[in-house]
N, C-alpha and C positions, 0 to 999 in steps of 0.2 A: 458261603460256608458258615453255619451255622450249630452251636453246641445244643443237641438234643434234647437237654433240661431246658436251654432256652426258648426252641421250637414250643415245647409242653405245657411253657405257662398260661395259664386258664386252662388247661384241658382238666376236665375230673379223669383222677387214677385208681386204679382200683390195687393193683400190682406192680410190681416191677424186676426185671431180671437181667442183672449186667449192669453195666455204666451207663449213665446218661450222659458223662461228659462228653460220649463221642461228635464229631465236628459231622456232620451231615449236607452233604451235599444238594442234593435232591429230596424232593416229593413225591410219590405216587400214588395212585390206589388202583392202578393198571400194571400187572404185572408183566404186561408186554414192555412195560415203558422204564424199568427195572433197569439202571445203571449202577456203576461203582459207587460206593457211598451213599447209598438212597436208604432215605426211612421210607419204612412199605405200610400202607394203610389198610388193613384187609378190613372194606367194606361191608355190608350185607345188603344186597340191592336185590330186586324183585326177578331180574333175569338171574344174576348170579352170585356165590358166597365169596367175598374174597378169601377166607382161611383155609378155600381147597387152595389156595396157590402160592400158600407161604414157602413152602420148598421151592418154587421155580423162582420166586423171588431173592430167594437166596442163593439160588445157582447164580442168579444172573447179576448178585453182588451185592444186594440188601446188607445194611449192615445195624438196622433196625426195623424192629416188627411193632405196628399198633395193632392189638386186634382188642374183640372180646372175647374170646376165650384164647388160652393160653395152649398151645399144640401140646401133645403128647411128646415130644420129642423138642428138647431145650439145648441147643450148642451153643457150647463156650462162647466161642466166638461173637456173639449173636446179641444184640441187645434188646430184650422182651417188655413191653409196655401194657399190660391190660388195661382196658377202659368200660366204662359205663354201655357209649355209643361210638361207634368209629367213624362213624358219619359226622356226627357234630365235632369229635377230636380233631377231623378230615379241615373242617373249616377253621377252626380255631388256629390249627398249627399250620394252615395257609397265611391267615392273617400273620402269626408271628415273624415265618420263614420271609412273607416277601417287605419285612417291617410295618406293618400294620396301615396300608394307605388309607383305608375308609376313613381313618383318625384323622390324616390329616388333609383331606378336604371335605364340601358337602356334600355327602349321598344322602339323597332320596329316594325310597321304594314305591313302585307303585302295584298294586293288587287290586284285584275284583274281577269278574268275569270276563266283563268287557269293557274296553277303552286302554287299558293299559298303554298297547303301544301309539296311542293316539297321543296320550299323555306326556309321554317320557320325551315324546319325539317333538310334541310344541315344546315342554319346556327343555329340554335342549336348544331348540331354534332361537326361543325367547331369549334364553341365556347367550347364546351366541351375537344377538342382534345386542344387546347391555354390555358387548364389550368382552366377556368371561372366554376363558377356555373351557374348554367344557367335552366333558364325557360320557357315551350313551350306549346302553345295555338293553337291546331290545330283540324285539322277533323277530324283526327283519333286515337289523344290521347292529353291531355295534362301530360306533364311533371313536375317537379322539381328535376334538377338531374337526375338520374335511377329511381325516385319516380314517378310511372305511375296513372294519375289520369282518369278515365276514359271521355273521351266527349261524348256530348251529341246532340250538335248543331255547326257547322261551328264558330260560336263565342259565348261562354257562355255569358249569362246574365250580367249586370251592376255588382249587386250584387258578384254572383260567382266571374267575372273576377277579383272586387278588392278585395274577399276573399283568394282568389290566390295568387293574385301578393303580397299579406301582407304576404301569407305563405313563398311564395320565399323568401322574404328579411329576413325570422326568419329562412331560411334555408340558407341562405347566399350568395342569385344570386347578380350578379351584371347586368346580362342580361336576356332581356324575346325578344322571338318572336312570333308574333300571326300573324292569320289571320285573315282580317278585311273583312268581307261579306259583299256585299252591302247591305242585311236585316239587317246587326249588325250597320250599320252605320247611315241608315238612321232610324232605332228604335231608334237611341241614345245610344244603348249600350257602345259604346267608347267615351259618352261624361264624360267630366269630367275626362279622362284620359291624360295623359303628355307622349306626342313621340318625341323621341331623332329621327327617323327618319321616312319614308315611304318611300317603295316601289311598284309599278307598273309593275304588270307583261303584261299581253295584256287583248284588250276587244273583245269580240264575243259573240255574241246571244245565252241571257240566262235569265233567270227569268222575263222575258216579263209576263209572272202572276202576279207577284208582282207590278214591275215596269209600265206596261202595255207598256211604248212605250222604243224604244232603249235611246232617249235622255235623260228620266228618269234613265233611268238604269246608263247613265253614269255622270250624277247628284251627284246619290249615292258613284259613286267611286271619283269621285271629290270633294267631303265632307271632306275627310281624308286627303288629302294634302290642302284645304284651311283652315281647322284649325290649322297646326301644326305652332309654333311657329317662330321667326325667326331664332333659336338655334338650330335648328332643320334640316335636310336635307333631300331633295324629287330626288327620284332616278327612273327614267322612263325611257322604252325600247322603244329606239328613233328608232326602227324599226316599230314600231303596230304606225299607223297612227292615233292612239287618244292619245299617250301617251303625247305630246305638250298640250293636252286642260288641264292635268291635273295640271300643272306647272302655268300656264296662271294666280291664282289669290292666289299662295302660296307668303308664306311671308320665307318658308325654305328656303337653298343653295339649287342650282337647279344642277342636276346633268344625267348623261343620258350613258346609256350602251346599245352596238349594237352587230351584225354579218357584217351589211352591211351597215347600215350609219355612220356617223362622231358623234362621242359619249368621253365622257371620259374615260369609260373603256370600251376597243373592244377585239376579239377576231376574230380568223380562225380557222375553222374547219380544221382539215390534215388530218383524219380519222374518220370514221362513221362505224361504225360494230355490229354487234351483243354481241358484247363482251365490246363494251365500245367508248369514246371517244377521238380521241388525237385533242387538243387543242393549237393553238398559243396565247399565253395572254402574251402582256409588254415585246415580245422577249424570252418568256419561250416555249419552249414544253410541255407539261402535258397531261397525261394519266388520264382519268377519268372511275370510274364504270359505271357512267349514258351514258345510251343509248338515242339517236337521234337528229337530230337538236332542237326541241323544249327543250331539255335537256341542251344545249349551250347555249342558253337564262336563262333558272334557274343558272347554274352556273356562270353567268357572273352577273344577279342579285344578287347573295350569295357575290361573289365574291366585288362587288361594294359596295355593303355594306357592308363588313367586312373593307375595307379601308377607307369605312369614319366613321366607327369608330375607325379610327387611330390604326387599327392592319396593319403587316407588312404583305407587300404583299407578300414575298419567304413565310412565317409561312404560310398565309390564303392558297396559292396553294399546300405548300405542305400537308396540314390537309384536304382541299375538295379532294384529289387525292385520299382518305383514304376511304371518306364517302362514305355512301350505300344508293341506293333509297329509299325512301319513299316508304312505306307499299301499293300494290296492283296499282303501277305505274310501267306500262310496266315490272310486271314483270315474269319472264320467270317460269312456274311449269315443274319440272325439274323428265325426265321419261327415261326407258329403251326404250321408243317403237320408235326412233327417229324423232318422230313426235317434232315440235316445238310449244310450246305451251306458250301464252303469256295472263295473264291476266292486263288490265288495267281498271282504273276509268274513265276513258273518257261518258262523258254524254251530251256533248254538243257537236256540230255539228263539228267546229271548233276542241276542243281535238281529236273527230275520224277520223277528216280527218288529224290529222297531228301522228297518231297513225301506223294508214293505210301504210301514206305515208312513214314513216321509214320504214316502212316493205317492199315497196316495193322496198327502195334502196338494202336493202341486198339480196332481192330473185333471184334467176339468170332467172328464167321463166318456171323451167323444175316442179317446185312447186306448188302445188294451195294454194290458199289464202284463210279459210273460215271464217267467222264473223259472233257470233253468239251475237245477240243486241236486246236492249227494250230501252223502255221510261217510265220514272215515272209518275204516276200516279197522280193526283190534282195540277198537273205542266204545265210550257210554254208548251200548244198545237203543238205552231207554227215551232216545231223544229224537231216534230216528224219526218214530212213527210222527211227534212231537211237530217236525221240521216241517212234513211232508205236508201236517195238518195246517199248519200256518199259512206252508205257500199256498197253496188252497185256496184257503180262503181270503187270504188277501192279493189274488192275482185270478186274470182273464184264463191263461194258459199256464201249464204247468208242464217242464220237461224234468221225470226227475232218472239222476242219470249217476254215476261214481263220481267220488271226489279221490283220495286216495284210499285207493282199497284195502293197500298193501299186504297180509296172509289172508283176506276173506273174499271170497265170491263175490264182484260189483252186484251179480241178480240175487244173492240174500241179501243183501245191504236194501238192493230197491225192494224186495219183498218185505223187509220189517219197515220199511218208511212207507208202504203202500198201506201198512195197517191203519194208518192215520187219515186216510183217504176215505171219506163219509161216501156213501150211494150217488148224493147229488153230486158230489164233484169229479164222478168218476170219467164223464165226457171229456172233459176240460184237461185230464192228467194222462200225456204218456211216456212213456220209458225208452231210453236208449240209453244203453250201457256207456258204449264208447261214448268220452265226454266232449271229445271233439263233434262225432256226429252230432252231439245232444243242440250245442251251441248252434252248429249249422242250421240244424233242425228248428230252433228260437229264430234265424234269424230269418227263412225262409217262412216263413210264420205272419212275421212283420211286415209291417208296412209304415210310410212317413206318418211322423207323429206318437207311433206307439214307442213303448219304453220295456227294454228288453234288460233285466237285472242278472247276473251269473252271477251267483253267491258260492263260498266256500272255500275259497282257497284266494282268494284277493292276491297280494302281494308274491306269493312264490311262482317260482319258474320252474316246476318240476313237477311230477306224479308219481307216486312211490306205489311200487304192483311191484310184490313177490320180492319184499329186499332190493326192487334198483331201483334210482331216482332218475325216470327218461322226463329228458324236457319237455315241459308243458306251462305255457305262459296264455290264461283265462284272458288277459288282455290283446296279445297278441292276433290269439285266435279269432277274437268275436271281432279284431278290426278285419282282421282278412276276409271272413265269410260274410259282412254287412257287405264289405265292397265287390266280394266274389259275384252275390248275391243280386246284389242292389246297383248295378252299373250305372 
């Protein structure tokens, strides 16, 4: 319980009506979830307006209102707050309500298109091997410790996330790492939060639904380094030619990690295989689990930020040398039929083409390459054709088939990704909806030696068509049909 003036501090106010001394129980900005004593958050989110539900929030015992606009109808009883944005209020007055954890241990955010959870999830690991407790906010689980919390969304809500972060500190983290989505950033969900650092992975064409144009898109990722403080350090892959914009209006240390430009922490690739990486860093050799160039980049961002926060750098190499990839990234489903078989998350045009492109450093040529891919469904259109074009041309065989549909038609979705499909590759490309059949279809295709890649959905266990999530697990499936297959 908490006095409402107190909840508010940093919020921008514009108005106010009634007491703020009142003691406040709760939080919300769902007025299903509307108990006695709750301050109510009326949002403005893209599905819905919270201010149609200020009256049900009150029925159901609100005993304060944030909103931006102020209702037509103002009771006594009732204590009224106008703000600028109730989104970013949303976060701020999370941080207060759950005592402000981000303050009191190290969050680090990570952003960019792709790598994020590859990121968050070594240095978690690394963190965890150094001895730390440690906390982790990502796409495919959050953490505390071994304590697996389930996700739900690329970055939990306001609320959640500093429900969390107060659990960590009662469990005893000293560190948390999350991913910052460009949805999570520009909803506000990380307002109100305190980062000891940011990082930047790369940007590439992606949620153009959302954002509608690419400059927007990289607005959103730019948000996150020009809030951080000046105690604070901003770490960017001085290779992706947007990583400079992100730097341009931070008040952090600026800091920059490469392969091939001039960076503070660099690295040489000396081996690239199917089995792993060897790595030059600081005059070191190191052997890594992760596979591929794009993999050299995550660990040199793990890497760059484990040293600026002042762990030692022999400790940080020799602990990432240990770690293991991230869940359904590049990773290999392991069969008698010696078929090679690789599933990864890749969903953006950009992740498949640098997916592809590892693969085809290892392949000697005597192999075919097949690629069985979709696009999501109520998502950037613009990328479809983009996807279809890549697998293309960087694969023997091409299945292209739904990933989650969920309100659109899997055969429009393969009709705008068929646009990308030139004349000559149209032998090489065919379609099956059902994404089961499609896999079966790759693997009945196959033969020992070739290398069969399922892109799109990596890590989840489910398929979203028409509002349900029926299980479906890409890993699961392609072991079953190699061996159905391939006796």
């Amino acid at each position: 319980m908490k006095a409402l003036k107190d909840i508010l501090y940093k919020v921008s106010l514009q108005s106010t009506a009634g007491s703020t001394e009142v003691e406040v129980l709760a939080l919300a900005f769902d007025s299903r979830k509307v108990q006695n004593g709750t301050a109510f958050i009326a949002t403005v989110g893209t599905q819905s307006n919270g201010h149609d539900y200020i009256d049900q929030a009150i029925e159901k015992g609100a005993i304060a209102i944030i909103c931006e606009k102020l209702p037509e109808n103002i009771q006594d009883n009732i204590t009224y707050v106008e703000v600028k944005n109730s989104s970013e209020a949303l976060g701020i007055m999370a941080s207060n309500f759950f005592g402000n954890p981000s303050e009191k241990l190290k969050l680090v955010g990570v952003t960019g298109t792709n790598g994020k959870t590859t990121c968050v999830t070594l240095l978690f690991q690394v963190f965890r091997k150094l001895g730390y407790n440690v906390g982790l906010l990502s796409t495919v689980v959050n953490k505390i410790n071994e304590e697996v919390i389930v996700a739900t969304h690329t970055t939990p809500d306001a609320l959640q996330i500093n429900e969390l972060l107060a659990k960590m500190l009662a469990k005893g983290c000293t560190h948390c790492f999350m991913e910052a989505s460009s949805h999570a950033i520009v909803q506000h969900r990380v307002a109100g939060l305190s980062f000891n650092g940011a990082i930047f992975t790369n940007l590439s064409h992606e949620h153009l639904d959302y954002h509608k144009t690419f400059d927007e898109y990289i607005k959103a990722k730019k948000m996150l380094f020009d809030g951080l403080p000046s105690t604070a350090f901003a770490l960017i892959n001085a290779d992706d030619k947007r990583g400079a914009v992100m730097l341009q209006n931070t008040k952090a240390s600026k800091h920059k990690y490469a392969l091939k430009s001039m960076a503070d922490f660099k690295a040489k690739i000396l081996s690239n295989t199917l089995h792993g990486l060897e790595l030059d860093i600081a005059g070191h050799n190191v052997w890594f689990k992760l596979i591929g160039d794009f993999n050299a980049y995550n660990l040199m961002a793990v890497y760059g930020g484990a040293l600026l926060l002042e762990e030692n750098a022999e400790e940080v190499l020799r602990a990432l040398s240990e770690v293991n990839p991230a869940s359904g990234r590049f990773e290999q489903v392991l069969t008698d039929t010696g078929i090679t078989a690789i599933v990864d998350y890749a969903h953006t045009p950009d992740a498949l083409e640098n997916v592809l492109s590892t693969i085809k450093v290892f392949r000697t040529g005597n192999e075919k390459v097949i690629t069985v891919v979709g696009c999501g469904g109520n998502r950037d259109t613009t990328k479809r054709p983009e996807m279809a074009k890549i697998a293309c041309e960087l694969s023997d065989k091409v299945v292209l088939t739904s990933d989650n549909p969920r309100f659109e038609e899997p055969g429009a979705i393969i009709e705008d990704m068929q646009k990308g499909v030139s004349p000559t590759n149209y032998k090489k490309t065919l379609v099956m909806a059902d994404r089961k059949e499609a896999i079966k279809m790759a693997c009945s295709m196959a033969e020992p030696k070739d290398i069969i890649l399922v892109a799109g959905k990596g890590h989840e266990t489910y398929q979203e068509i028409k509002g349900e999530r029926f299980p479906f697990d890409d890993r699961e499936v392609l072991k079953e049909m190699l061996n159905l297959i391939h006796k």
